[in-house]
MIMI-77083 format. One line per 8 residues: number of its first residue (from 1); their letters; for each residue x, y, z of N, C-alpha, C, O. Coordinates in steps of 0.001 Angstrom, whole numbers, always signed. Each point is the difference from the previous one (the first is absolute). Example, Ala and Ser with C-alpha at 12.3 -4.5 7.8 and 13.67 -1.06 7.14 Angstrom:
# MIMI-77083
1) as) +13190 -5690 +7800 -890 +1190 +0 +900 +1200 +0 +1036 -19 +665 ~ -1386 +1069 -1385 +820 +1190 +60 -770 +1090 +730 +509 +1108 +169
END
This chain:
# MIMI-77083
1) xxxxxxxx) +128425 +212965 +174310 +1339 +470 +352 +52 +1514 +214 +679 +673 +776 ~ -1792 -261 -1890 -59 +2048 +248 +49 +299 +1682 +680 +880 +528 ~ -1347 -1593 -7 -543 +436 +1539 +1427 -474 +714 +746 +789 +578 ~ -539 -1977 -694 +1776 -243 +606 +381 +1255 -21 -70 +876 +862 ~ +444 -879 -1837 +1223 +1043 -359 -711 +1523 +760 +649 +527 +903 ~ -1468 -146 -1171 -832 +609 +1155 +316 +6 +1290 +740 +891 +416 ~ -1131 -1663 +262 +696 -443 +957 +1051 -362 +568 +151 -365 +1165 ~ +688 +474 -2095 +1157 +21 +399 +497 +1566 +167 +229 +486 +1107
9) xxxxxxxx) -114 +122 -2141 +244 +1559 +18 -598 +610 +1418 +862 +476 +739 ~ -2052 -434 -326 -635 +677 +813 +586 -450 +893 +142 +840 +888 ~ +432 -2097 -590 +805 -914 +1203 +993 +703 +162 +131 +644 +1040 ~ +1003 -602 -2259 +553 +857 +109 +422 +983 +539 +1031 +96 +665 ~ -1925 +841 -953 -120 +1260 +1071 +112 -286 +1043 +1106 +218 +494 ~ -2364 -961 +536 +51 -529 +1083 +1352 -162 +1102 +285 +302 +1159 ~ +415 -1085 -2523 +1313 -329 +408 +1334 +1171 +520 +744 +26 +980 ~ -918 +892 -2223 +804 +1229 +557 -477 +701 +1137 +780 +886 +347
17) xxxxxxxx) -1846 -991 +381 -706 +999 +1245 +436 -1837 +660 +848 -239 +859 ~ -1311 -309 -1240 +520 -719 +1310 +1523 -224 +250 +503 -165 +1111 ~ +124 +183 -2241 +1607 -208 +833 -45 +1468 +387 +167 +54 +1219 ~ -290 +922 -1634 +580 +1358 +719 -133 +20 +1406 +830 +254 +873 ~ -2962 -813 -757 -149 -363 +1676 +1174 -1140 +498 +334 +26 +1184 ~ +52 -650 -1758 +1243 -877 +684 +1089 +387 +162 +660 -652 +810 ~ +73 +1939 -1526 +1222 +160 +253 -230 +597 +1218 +847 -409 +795 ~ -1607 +1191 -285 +21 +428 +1404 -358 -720 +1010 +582 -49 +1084
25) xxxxxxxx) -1399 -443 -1352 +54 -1141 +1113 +799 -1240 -55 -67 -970 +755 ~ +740 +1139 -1651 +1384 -1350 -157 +791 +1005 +1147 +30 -342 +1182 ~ +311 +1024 -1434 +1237 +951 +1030 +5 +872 +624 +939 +759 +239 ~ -2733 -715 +379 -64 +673 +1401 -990 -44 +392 -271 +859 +839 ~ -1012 -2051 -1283 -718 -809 +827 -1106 +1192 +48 -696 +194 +996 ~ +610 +598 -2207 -1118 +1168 -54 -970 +17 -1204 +444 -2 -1148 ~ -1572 +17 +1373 -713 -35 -1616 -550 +930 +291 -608 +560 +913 ~ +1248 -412 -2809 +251 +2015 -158 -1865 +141 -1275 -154 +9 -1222
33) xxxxxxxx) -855 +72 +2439 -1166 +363 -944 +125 +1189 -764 -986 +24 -736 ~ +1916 +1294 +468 -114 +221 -1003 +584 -435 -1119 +282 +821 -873 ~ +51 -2419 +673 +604 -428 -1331 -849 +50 -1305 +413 +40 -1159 ~ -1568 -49 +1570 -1160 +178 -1048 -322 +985 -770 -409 +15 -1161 ~ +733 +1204 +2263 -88 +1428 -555 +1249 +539 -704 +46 +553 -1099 ~ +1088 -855 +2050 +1023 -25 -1227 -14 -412 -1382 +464 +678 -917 ~ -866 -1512 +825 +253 -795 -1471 -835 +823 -630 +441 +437 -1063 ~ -1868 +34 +1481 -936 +882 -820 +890 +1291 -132 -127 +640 -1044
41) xxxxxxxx) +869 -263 +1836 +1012 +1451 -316 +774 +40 -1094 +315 +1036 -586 ~ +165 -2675 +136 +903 -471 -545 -509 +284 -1767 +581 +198 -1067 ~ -2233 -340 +1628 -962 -353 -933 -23 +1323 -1010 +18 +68 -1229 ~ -71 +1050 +2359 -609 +1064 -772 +1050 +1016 -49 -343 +1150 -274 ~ +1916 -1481 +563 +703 +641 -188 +734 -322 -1319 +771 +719 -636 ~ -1338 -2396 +291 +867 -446 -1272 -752 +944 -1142 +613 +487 -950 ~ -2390 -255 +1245 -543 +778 -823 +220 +1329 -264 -224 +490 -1107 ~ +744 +271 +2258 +218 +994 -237 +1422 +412 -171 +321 +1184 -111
49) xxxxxxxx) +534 -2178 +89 +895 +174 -1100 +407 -626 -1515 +971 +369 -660 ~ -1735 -1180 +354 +13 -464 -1142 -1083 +668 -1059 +108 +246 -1201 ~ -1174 -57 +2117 -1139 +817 -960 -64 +1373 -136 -184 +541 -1090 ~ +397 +360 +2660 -166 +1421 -147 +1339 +91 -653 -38 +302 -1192 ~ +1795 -595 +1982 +538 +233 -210 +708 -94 -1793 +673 +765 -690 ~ -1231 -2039 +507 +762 -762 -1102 +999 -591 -264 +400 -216 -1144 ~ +448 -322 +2765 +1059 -391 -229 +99 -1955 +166 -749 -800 +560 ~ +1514 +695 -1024 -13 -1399 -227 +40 -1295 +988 +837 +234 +871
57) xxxxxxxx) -1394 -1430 -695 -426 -827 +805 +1281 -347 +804 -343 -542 +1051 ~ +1566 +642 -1142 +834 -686 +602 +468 +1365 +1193 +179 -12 +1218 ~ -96 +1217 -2362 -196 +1380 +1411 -824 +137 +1122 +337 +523 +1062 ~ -1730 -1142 -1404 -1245 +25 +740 +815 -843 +917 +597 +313 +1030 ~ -722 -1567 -1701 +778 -1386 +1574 +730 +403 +789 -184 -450 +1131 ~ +1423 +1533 -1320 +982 +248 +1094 -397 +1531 +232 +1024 +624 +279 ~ -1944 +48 -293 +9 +970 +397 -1441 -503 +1076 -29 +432 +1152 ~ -857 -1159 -1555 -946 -474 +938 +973 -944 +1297 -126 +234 +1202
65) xxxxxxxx) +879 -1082 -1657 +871 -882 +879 +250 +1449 +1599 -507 +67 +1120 ~ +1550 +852 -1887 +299 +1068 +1106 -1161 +503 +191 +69 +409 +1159 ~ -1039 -188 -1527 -1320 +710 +478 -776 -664 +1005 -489 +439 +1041 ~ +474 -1354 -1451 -384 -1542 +1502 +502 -20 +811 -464 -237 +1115 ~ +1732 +507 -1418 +1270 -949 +1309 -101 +1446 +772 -222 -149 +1201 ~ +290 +971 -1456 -333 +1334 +647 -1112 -189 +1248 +180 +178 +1204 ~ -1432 -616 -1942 -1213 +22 +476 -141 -1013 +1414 -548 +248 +1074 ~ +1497 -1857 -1682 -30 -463 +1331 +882 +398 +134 -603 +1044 +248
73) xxxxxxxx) +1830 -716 -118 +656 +707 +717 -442 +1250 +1598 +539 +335 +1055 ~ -1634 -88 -1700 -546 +1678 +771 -1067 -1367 +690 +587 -281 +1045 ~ -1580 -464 -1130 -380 -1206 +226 +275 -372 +1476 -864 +57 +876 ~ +2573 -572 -612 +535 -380 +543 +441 +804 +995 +61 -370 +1172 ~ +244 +1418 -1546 +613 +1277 +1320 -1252 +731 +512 -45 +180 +1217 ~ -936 +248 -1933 -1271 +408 +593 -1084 -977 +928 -678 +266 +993 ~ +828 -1364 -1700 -1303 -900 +377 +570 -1078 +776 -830 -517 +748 ~ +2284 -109 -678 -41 -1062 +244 +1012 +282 +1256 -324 -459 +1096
81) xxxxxxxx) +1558 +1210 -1227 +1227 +87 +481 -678 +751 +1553 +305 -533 +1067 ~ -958 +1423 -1073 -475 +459 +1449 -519 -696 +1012 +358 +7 +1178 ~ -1668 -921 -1953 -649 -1374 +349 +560 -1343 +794 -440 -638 +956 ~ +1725 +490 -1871 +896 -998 +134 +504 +427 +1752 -165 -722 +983 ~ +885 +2288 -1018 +962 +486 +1240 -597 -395 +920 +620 -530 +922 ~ -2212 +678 -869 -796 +403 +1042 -525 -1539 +475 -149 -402 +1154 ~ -118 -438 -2618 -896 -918 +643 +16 -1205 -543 -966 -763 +15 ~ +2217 +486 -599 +570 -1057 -759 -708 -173 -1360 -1028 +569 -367
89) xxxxxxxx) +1904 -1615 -422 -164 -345 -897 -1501 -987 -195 -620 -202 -1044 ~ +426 -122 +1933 -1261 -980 -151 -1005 +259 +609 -903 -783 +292 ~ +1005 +2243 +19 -1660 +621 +697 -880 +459 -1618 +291 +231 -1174 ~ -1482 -299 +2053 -986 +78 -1585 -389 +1309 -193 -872 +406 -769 ~ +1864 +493 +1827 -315 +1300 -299 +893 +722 -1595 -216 +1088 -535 ~ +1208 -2160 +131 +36 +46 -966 -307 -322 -1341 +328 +506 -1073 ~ -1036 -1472 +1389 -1123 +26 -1300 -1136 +1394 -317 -378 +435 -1087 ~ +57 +0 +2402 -517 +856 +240 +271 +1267 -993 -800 +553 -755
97) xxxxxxxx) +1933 -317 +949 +851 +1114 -304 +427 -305 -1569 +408 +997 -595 ~ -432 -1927 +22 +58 -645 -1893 -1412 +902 -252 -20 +1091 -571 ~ -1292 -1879 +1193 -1010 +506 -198 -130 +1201 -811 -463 +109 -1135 ~ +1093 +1032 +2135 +166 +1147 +209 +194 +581 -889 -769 +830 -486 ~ +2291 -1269 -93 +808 +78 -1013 -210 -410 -732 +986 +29 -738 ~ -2151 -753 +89 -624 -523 -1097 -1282 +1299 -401 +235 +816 -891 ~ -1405 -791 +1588 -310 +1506 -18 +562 +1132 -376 -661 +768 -700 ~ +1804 -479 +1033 +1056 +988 -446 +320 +72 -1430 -109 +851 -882
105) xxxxxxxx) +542 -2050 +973 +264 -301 -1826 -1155 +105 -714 +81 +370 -1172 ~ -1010 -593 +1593 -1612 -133 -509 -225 +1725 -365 -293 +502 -1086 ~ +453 -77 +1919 -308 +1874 -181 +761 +113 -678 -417 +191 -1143 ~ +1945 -217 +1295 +1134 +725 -1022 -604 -590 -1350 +452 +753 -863 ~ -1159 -1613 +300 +546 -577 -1251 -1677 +1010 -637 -225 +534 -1086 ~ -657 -651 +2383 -1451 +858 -429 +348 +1044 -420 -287 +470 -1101 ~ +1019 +60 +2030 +96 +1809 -177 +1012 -50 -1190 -201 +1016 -666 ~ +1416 -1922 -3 +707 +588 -754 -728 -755 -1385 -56 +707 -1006
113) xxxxxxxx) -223 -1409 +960 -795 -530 -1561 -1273 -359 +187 -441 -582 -991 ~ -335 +696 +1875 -1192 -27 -499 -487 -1495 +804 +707 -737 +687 ~ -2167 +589 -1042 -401 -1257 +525 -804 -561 -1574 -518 -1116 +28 ~ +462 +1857 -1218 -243 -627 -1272 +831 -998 -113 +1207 +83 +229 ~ -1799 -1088 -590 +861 -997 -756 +1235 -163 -992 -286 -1196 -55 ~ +1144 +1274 -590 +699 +315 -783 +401 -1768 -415 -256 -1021 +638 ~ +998 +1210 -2006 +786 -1329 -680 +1033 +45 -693 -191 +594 -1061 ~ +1309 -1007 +1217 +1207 -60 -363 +144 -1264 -1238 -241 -1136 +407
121) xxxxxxxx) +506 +1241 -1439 +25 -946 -1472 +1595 -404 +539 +820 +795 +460 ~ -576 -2830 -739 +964 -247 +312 +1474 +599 -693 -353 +502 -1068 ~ +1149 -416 +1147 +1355 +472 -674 +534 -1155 -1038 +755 +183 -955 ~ -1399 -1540 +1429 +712 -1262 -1088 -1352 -426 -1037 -209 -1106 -500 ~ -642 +2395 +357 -1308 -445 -715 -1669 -591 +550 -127 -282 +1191 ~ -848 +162 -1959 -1496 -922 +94 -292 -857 -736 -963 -746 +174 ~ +1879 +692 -1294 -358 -1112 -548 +224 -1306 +598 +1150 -303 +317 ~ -2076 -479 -132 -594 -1219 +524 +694 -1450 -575 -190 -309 -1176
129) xxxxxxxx) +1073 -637 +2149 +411 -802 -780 -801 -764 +453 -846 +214 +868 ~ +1187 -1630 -1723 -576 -2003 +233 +696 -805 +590 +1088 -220 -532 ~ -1275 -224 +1300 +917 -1407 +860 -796 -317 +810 -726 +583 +805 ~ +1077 -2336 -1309 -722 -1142 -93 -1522 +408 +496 -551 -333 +1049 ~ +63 +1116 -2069 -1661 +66 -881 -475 +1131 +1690 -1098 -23 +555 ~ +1924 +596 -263 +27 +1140 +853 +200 +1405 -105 +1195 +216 -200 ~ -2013 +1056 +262 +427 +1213 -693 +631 +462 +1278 -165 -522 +1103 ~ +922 +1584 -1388 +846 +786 +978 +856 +1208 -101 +1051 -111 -631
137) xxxxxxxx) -1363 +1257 +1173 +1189 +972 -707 +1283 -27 +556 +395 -821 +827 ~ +270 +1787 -1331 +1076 +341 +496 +540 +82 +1189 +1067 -502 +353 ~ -1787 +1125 +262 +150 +260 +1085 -322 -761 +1039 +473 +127 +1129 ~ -1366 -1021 -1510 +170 -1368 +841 +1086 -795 +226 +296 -373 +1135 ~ +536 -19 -2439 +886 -139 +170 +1206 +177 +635 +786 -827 +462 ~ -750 +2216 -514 +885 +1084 +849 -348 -29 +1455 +804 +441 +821 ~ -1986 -949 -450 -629 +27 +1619 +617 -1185 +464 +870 +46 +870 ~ -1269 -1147 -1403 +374 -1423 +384 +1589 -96 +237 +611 -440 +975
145) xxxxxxxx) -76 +1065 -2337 +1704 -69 +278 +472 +484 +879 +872 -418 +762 ~ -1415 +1355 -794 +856 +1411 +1397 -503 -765 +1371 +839 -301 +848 ~ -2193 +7 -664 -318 -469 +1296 +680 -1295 +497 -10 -328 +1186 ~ +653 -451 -2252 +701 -1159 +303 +1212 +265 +320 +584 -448 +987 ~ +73 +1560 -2212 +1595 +25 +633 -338 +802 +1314 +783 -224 +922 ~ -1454 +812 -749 +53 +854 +1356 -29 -953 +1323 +643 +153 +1038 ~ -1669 -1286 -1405 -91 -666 +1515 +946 -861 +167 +161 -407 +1150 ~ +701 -100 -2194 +1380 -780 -99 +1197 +1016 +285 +755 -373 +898
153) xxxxxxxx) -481 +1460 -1440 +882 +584 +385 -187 +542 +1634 +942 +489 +624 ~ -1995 -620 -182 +381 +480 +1440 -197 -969 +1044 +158 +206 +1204 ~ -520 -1294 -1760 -232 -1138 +622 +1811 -742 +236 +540 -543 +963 ~ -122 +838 -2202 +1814 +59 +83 +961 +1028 +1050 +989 -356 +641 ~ -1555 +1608 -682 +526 +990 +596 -745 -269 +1838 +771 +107 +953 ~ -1619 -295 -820 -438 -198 +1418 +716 -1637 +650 -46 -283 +1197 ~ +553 -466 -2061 +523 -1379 +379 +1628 +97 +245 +599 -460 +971 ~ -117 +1063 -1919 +1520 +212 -640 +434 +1135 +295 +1217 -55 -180
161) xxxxxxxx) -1617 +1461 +670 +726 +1320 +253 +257 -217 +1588 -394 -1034 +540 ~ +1014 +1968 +129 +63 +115 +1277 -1077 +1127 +156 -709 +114 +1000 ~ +659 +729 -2129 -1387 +775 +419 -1245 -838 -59 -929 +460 +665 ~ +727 -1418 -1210 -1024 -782 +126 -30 -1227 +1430 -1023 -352 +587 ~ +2270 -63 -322 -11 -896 +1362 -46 +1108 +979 -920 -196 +794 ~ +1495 +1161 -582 -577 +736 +1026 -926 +616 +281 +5 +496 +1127 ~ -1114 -273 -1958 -1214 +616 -125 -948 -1483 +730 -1041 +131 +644 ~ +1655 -1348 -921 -637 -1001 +332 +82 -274 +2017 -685 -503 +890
169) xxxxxxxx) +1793 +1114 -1034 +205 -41 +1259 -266 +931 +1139 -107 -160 +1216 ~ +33 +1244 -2064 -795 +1460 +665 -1116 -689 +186 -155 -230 +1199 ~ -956 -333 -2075 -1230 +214 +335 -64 -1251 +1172 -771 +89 +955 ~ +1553 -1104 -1122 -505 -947 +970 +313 +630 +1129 -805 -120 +924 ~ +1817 +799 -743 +562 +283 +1521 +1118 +1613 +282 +1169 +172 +344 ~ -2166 +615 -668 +606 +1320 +213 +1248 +60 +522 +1031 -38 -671 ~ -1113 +160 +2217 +1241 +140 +749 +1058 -977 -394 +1114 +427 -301 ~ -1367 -1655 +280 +936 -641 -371 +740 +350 -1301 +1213 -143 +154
177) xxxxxxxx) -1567 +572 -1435 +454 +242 -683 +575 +1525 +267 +966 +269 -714 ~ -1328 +627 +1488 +936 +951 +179 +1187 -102 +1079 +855 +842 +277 ~ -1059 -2126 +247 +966 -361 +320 +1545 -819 -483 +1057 -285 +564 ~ -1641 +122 -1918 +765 -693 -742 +782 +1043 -920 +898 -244 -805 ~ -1542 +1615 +1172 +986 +699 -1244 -1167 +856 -999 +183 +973 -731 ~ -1519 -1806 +1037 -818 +161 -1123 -895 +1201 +78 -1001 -9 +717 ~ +1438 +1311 -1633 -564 +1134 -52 -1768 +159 -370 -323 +582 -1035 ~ -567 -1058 +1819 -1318 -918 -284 -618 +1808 -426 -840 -5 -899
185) xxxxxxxx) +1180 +1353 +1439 -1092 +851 -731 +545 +552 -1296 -813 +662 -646 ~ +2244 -821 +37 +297 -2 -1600 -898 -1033 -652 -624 +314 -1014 ~ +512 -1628 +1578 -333 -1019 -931 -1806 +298 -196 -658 -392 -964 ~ +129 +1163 +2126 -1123 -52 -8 -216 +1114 -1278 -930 -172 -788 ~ +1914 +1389 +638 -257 +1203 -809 +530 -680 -1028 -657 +625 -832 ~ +1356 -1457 +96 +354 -472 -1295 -690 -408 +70 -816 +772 -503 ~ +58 -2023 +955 -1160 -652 -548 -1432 +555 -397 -837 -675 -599 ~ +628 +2224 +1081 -1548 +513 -406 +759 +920 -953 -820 +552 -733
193) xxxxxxxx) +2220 -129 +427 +83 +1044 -1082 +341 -1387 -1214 +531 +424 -1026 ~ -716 -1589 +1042 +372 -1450 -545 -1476 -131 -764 -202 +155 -1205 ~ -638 -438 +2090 -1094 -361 -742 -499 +935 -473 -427 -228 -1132 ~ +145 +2054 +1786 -273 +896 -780 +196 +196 -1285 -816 +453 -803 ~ +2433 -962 +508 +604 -169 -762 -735 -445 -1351 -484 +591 -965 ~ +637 -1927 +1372 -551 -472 -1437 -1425 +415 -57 -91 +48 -1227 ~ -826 +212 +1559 -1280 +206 +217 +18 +759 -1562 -496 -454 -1031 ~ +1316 +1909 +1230 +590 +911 -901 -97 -193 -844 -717 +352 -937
201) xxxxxxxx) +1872 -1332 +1208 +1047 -538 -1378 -720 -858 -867 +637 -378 -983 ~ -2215 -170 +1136 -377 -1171 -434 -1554 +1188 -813 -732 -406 -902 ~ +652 +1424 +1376 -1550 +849 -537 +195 -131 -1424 -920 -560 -595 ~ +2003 +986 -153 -143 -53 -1420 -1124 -1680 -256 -1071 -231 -562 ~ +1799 -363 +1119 -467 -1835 -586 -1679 -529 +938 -693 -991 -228 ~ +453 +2226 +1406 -1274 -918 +548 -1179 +1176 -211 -1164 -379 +136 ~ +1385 +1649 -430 -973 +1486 -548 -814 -498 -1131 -1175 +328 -164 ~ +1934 -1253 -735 -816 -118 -981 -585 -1183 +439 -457 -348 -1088
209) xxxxxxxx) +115 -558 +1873 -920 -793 +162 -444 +120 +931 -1088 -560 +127 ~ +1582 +1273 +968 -1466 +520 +1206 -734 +1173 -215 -1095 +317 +465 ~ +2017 +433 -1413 -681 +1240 +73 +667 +1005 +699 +699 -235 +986 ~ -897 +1431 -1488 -178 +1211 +1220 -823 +723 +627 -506 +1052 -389 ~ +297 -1775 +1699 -881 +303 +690 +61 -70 +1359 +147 -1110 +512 ~ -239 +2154 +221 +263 -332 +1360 -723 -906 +888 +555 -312 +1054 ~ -2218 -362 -1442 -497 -593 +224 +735 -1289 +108 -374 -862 +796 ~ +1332 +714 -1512 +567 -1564 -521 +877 -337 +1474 +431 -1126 +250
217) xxxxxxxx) -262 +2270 +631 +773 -365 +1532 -302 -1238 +426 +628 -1012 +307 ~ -2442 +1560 -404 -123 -1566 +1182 -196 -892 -151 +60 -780 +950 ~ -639 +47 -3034 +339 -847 +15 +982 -946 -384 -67 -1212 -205 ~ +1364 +2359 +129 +1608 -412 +59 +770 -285 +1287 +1104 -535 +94 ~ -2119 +1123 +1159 +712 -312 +908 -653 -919 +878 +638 -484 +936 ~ -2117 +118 -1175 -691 -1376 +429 +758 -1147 -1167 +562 -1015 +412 ~ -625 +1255 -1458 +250 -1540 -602 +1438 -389 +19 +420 -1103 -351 ~ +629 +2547 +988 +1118 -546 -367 +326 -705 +1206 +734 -978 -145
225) xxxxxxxx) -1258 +1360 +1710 +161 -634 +894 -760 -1121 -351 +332 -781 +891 ~ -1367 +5 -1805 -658 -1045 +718 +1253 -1005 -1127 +232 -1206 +88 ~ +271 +2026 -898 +1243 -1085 -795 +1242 -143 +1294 +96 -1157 +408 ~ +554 +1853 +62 +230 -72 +1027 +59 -1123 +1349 +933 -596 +537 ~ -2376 +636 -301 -240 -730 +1586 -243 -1269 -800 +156 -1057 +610 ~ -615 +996 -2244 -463 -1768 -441 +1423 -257 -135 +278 -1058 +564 ~ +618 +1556 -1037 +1454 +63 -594 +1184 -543 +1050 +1076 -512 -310 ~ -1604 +780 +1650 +1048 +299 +880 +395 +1472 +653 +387 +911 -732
233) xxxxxxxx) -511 -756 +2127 +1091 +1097 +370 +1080 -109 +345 +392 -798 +851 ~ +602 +1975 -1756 +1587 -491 -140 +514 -960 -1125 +1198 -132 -249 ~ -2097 -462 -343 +568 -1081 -1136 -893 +1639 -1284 -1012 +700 -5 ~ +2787 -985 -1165 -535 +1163 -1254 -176 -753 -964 -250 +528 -1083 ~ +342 -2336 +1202 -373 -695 -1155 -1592 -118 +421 -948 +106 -777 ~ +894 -323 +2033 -1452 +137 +499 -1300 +1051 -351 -1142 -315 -334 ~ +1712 +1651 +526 -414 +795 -1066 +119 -104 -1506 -909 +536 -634 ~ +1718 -1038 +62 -680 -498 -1226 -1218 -1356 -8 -1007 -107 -700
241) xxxxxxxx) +1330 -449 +1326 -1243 -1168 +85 -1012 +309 +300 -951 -521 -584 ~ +710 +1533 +1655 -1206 +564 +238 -753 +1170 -823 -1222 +138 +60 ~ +2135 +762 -898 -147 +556 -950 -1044 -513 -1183 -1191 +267 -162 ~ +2183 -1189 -681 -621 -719 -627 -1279 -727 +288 -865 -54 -874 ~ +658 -618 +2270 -1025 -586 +192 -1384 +911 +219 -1168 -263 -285 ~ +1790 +1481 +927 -1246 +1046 -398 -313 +591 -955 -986 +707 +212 ~ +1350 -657 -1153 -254 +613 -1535 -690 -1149 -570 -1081 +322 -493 ~ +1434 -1871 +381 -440 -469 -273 -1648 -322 +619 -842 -345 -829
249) xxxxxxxx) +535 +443 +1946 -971 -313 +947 -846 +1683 -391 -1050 +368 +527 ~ +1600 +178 -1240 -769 +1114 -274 -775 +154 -1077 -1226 +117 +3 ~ +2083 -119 -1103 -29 -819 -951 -1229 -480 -992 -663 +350 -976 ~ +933 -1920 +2405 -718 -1251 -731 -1789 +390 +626 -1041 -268 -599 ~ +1190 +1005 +2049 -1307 -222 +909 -872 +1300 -1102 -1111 -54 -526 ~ +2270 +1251 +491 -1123 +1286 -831 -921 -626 -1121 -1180 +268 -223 ~ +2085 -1261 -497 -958 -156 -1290 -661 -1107 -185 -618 -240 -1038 ~ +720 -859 +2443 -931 -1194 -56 -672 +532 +618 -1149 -373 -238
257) xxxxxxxx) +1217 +1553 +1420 -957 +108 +1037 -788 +1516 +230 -989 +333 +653 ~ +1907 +369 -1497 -262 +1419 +240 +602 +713 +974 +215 -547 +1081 ~ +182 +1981 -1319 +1135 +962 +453 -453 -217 +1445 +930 -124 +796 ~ -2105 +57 -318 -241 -201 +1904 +1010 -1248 +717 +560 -21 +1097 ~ -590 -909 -2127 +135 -1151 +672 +1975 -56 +335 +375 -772 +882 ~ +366 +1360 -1411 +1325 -695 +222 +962 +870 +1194 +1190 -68 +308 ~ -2166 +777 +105 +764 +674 +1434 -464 -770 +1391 +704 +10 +1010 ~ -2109 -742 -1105 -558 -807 +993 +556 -1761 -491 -116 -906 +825
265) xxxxxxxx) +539 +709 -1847 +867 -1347 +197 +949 +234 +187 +585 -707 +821 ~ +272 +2018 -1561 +1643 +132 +873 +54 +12 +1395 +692 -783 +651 ~ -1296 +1518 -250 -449 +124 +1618 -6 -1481 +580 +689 -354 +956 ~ -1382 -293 -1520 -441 -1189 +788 +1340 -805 -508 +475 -650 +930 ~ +181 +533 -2024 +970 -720 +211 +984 +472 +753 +632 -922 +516 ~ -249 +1960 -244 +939 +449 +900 -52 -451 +1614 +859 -571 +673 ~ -2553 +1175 -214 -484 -523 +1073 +879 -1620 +441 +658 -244 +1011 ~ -955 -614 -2148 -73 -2075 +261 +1553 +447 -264 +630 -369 +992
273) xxxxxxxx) +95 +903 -1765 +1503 -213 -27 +674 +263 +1248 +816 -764 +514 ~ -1318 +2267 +117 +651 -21 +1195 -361 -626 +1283 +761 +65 +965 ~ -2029 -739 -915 -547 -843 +970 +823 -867 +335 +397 -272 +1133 ~ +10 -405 -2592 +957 -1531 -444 +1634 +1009 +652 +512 -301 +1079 ~ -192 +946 -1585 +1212 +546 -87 -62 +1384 +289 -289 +772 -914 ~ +496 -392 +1932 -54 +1547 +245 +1249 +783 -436 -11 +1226 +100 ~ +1112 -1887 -588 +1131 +674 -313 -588 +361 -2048 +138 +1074 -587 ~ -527 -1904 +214 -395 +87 -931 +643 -1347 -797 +685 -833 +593
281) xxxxxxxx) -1049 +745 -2177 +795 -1533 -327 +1677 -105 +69 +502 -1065 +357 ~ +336 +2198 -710 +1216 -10 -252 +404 +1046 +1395 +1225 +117 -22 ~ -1671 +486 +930 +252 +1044 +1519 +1020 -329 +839 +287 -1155 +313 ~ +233 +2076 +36 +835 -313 +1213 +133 -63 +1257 +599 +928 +543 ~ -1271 -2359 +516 -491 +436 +1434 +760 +701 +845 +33 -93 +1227 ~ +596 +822 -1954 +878 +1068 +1214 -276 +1005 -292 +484 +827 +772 ~ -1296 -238 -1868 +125 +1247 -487 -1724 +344 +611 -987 -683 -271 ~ +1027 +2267 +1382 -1374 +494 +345 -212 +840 -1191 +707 +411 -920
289) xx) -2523 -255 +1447 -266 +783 -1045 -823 +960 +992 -823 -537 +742 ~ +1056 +2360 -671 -779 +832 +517 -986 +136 -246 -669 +854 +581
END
């Protein structure tokens, strides 16, 4: 059960980089590759205010929250919004341009803290609990919960808001929806200062189990897309399913098979999932992906 629960936590994570990659491409048909690097900003800003600073975990959350939403914010008007004028929403010159802006974040976070490793001790403790003959800390706990209400609460808000039906409708069909009324480049800038958002807001609860390290970009922003594309694009319960199923598949392969082996079976299950299903298991065939 130790390794479950393992696997689940690390899924977890997964899960928050992959819905963040979904809120933008839920409502403007863009996947925002620096979601990975954000969250590492998220990472080492919770550290450097909880550790250098000393101030307390719930300050860290909303002062990282605005520190994110900032970041995609600047994201969106630098990298995406020029791109968009020139060459629509679904040219791959904007993936291009995430790239970019992932690098960027990559230097800013070098030049302002360093490329040493650092570690943030959770705020709700290490001591290690038992369930059902399974060890687990705290903060696992805290991963699994948060990553669940997160992909339910926006899985509600993208079904049930009008900011969520029109983001649905932006991405299927631009013009048409600005023909309807629908302000498609607000929804595109709420949705990357949205997921920036929590990226932030979530470092106190994912620093202490990824670490701080800027290294941790890429494999937060490979595994959170492959929870993602197994999960569904556009479905945020989907990202939890795919979440979970990669933590677990991580997991179980590192310690029956060794740390080489569970990036070449994720791979390959992803490969046969989207062969079978290119939207993914829970996806939406209307929703592109750049």
């Amino acid at each position: 059960m130790t390794t479950i629960w393992t696997g689940l936590a690390i899924g977890a994570v997964y899960t928050l980089v992959a819905v963040g990659y979904n809120i933008t491409m839920a409502q403007s048909g863009i996947f925002n590759f620096t979601q990975g690097q954000i969250t590492v900003f998220g990472c080492f800003f919770a550290w450097f205010t909880m550790a250098d600073l000393d101030l307390p975990w719930w300050i860290a959350a909303a002062a990282g929250a605005v520190a994110c939403g900032l970041i995609g914010l600047l994201v969106e008007l630098l990298a995406i919004r020029p791109v968009v004028a020139r060459h629509g929403a679904h040219s791959h010159a904007v993936l291009v341009t995430t790239v970019g802006a992932f690098v960027v974040i990559l230097g800013v976070l070098a030049a302002t803290w360093g490329r040493t490793p650092k570690s943030l001790e959770f705020f709700g403790g290490t001591d290690t609990v038992t369930l059902l003959g399974g060890k687990l800390a705290p903060v696992d706990i805290w991963l699994v919960a948060t990553a669940s209400v997160a992909a339910v609460a926006m899985h509600l808000v993208s079904g049930r808001t009008s900011w969520g039906l029109s983001g649905r409708a932006a991405t299927d069909n631009p013009d048409a929806a600005k023909a309807k009324g629908v302000n498609v480049a607000a929804l595109r800038t709420t949705a990357f200062m949205l997921a920036g958002g929590l990226a932030g807001l979530l470092g106190p609860v994912v620093a202490p189990k990824v670490g701080v390290d800027v290294s941790a970009a890429v494999s937060l922003t490979i595994y959170g897309f492959v929870a993602l594309a197994l999960g569904g694009f556009g479905s945020y319960l989907g990202c939890l399913a795919g979440g979970v199923a990669v933590g677990l598949v991580q997991a179980f392969a590192g310690r029956y098979f060794g740390a080489e082996y569970p990036p070449v079976i994720l791979f390959g299950l992803l490969v046969t999932i989207l062969l079978l299903k290119p939207t993914g298991l829970f996806g939406h065939r209307g929703l592109r992906v750049v």
